[in-house]
C-alpha positions in Angstrom: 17.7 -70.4 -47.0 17.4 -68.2 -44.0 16.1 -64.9 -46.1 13.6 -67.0 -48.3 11.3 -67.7 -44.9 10.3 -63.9 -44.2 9.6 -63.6 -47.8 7.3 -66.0 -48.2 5.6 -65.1 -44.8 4.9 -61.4 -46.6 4.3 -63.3 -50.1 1.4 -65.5 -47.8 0.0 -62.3 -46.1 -0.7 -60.5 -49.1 -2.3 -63.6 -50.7 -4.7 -63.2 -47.9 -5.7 -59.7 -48.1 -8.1 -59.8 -50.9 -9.8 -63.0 -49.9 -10.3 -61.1 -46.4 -12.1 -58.0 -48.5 -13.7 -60.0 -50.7 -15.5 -61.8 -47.0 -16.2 -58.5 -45.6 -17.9 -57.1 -48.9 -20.0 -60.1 -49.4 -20.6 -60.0 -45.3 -21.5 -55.7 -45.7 -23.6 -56.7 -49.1 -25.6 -59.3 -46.7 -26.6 -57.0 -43.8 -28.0 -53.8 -46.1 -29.2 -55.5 -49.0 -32.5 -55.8 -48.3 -33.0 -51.9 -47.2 -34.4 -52.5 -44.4 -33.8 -53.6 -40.8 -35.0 -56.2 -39.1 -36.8 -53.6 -36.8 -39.0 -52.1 -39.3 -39.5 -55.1 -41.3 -41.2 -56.5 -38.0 -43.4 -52.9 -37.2 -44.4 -53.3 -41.0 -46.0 -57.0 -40.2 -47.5 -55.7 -36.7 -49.1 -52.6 -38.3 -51.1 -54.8 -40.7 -54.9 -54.9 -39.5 -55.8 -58.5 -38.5 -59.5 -58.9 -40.4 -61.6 -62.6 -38.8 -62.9 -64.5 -41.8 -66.7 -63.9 -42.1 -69.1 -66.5 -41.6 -72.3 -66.9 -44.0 -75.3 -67.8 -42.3 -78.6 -69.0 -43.6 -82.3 -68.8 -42.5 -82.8 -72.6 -40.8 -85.3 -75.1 -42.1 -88.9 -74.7 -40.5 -89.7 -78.5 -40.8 -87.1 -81.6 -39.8 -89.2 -84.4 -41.2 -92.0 -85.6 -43.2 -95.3 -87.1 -42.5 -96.4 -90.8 -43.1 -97.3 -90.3 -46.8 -100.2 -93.1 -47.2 -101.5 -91.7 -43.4 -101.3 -87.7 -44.9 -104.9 -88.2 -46.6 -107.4 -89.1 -44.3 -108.8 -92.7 -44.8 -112.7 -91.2 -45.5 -111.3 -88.7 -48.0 -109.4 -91.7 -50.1 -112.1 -93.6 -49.7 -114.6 -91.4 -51.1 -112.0 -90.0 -53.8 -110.7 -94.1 -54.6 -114.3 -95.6 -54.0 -112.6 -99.2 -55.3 -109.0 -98.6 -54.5 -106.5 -102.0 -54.9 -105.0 -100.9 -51.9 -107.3 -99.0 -48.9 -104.4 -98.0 -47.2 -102.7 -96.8 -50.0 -99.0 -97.6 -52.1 -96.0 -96.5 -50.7 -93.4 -94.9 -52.9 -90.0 -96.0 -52.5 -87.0 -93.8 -51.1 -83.8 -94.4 -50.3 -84.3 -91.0 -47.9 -87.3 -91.0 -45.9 -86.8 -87.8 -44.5 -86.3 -85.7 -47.4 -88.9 -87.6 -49.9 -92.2 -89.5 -49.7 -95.1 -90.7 -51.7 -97.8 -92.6 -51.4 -101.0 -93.5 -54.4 -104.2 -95.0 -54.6 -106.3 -96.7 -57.7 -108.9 -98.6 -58.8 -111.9 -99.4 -60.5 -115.5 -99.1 -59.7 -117.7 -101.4 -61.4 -121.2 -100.1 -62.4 -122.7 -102.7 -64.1 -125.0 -101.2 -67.1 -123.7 -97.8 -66.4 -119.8 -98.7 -67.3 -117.5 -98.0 -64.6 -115.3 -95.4 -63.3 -111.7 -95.2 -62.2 -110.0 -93.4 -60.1 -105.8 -92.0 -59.3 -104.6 -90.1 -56.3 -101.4 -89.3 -55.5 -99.6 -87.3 -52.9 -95.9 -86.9 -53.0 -93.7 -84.8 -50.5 -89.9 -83.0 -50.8 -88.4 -81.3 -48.0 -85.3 -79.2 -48.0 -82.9 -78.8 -45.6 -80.8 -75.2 -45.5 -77.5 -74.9 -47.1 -75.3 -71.9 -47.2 -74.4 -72.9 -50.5 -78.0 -73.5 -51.9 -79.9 -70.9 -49.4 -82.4 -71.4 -47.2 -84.8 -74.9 -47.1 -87.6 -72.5 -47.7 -86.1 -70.7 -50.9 -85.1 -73.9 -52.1 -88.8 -75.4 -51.9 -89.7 -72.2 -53.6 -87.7 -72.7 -56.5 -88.8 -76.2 -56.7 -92.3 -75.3 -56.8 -91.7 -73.2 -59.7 -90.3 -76.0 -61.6 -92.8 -78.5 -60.9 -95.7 -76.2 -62.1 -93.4 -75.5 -65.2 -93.5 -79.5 -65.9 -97.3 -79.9 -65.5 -97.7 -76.7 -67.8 -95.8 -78.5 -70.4 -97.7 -81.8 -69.9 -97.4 -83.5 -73.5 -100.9 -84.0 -75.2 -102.6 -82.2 -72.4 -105.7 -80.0 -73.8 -107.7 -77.1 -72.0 -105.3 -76.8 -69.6 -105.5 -74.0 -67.1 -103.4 -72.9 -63.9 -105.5 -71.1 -61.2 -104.1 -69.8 -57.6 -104.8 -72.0 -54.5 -105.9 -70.2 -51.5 -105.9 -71.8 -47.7 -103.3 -74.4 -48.9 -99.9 -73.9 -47.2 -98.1 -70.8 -48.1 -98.4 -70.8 -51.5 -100.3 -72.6 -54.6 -101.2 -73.5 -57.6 -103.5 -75.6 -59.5 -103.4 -77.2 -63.3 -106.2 -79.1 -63.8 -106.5 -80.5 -68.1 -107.6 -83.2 -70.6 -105.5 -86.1 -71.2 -106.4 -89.1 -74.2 -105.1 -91.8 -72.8 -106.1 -95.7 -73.6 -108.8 -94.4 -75.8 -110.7 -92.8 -73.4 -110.7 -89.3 -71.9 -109.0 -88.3 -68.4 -110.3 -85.6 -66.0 -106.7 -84.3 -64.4 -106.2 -81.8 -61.3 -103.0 -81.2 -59.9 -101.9 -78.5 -56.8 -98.7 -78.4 -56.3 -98.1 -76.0 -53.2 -95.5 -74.9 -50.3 -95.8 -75.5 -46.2 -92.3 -74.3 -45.1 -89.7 -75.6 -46.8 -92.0 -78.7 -47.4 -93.0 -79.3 -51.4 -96.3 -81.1 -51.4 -97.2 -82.8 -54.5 -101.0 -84.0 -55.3 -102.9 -85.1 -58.8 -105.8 -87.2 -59.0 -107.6 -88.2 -62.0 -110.2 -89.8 -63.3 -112.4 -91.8 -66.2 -115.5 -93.3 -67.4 -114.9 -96.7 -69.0 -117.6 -99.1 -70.7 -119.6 -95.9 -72.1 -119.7 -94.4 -68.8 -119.2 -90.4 -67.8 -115.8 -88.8 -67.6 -115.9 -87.1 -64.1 -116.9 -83.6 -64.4 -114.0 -81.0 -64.2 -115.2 -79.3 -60.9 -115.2 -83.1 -58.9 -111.8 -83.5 -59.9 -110.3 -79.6 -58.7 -112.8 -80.4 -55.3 -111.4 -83.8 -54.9 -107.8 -82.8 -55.5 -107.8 -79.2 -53.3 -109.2 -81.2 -50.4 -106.9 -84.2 -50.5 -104.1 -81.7 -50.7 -105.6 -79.4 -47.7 -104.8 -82.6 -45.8 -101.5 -83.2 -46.8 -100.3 -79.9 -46.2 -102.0 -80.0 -42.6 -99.9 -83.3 -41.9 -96.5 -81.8 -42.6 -97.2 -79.7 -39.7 -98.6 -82.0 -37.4 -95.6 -84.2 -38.1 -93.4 -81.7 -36.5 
């Protein structure tokens, strides 16, 4: 019983050995086995350039807000375009964003007695853009618009002799469609200018008609009536601001 406890001391020892290598290989396998010391790995990450994100930055918005729509044409000028309008001071569109839209129209009908009568549309609309770094600038984005608006007057269904002509002295930039439209069997005078102040859209037609055997307006009334109603409106943009 005596000789059987130093053996199984020496059996015990060796037992341990290879469980002791096995530890110090997995131990030496951990420290190199990435290739790299913690040193360099940390010069590596320090060498790296450090770059600031950039930051866009877009041309800001000339105008903040819009003018009173139904106050944009004088009263004289809607009064001498609108001779019998339902409303003097005009009809205000509705918008659920006052700042950004507006609108405002006028109508009636003059009676002549023997010589029929005449009736008479004007309308002024406004669209301002604000600048977005997504979208561009508000003046870029009232550019666009422009052209799109022009497109859809150009494609005006039924429209006949229709002709675009350049504006000049209205805002930055112009244009004007004036047709003929057949419309409840008789036949419309139309003039529209659609033209830019800023980042400001201004919108204007006006129209008119002979009923009872009277004169259609002649074409030239209609362009003079609508180029100085919309003189006014661009002016107003400004003086809003």
């Amino acid at each position: 019983m005596h000789r059987s406890a130093p053996r199984l001391t020496r059996i015990l020892a060796c037992a341990a050995v290879p469980v002791m290598l096995v530890v110090a290989g997995c131990s030496s396998d951990s420290d190199g086995g990435s290739g790299a010391s913690p040193d360099k790995g940390k010069g590596s990450a320090s060498s790296a350039p450090q770059t600031a994100p950039s930051k866009k930055t877009v041309e800001p918005a000339k105008f903040a807000k819009l003018p009173d729509a139904c106050k944009a044409v004088s009263a004289k000028t809607t009064a001498t375009l609108v001779p019998k309008a339902k409303a003097k001071n005009g009809t205000s569109a509705t918008s659920s964003d006052t700042s950004s839209r507006g609108g405002c129209s006028w109508n009636g009908l003059e009676d002549k007695g023997t010589k029929g009568s005449q009736y008479r549309w004007l309308d002024v609309s406004f669209y301002r853009y604000d600048s977005d770094v997504a979208l561009g600038s508000g003046q870029e984005r009232a550019k666009q618009n422009l052209a799109k608006e022009l497109a859809k007057l150009e494609a005006t269904e039924g429209a006949k002799k229709l002709r675009t002509t350049e504006t000049s002295g209205i805002g930055e930039e112009g244009k004007a469609v004036a047709y003929d439209l057949r419309k409840t069997d008789e036949d419309f005078k139309y003039a529209s200018v659609v033209a830019r102040t800023g980042n400001v859209l201004v919108l204007l037609t006006y129209n008119g008609a002979g009923y009872a055997g009277a004169d259609a307006p002649s074409d030239k009334a209609v362009m003079d009536g609508a180029v100085k109603a919309a003189k006014e409106a661009v002016a107003a943009v400004a003086a809003a601001n």
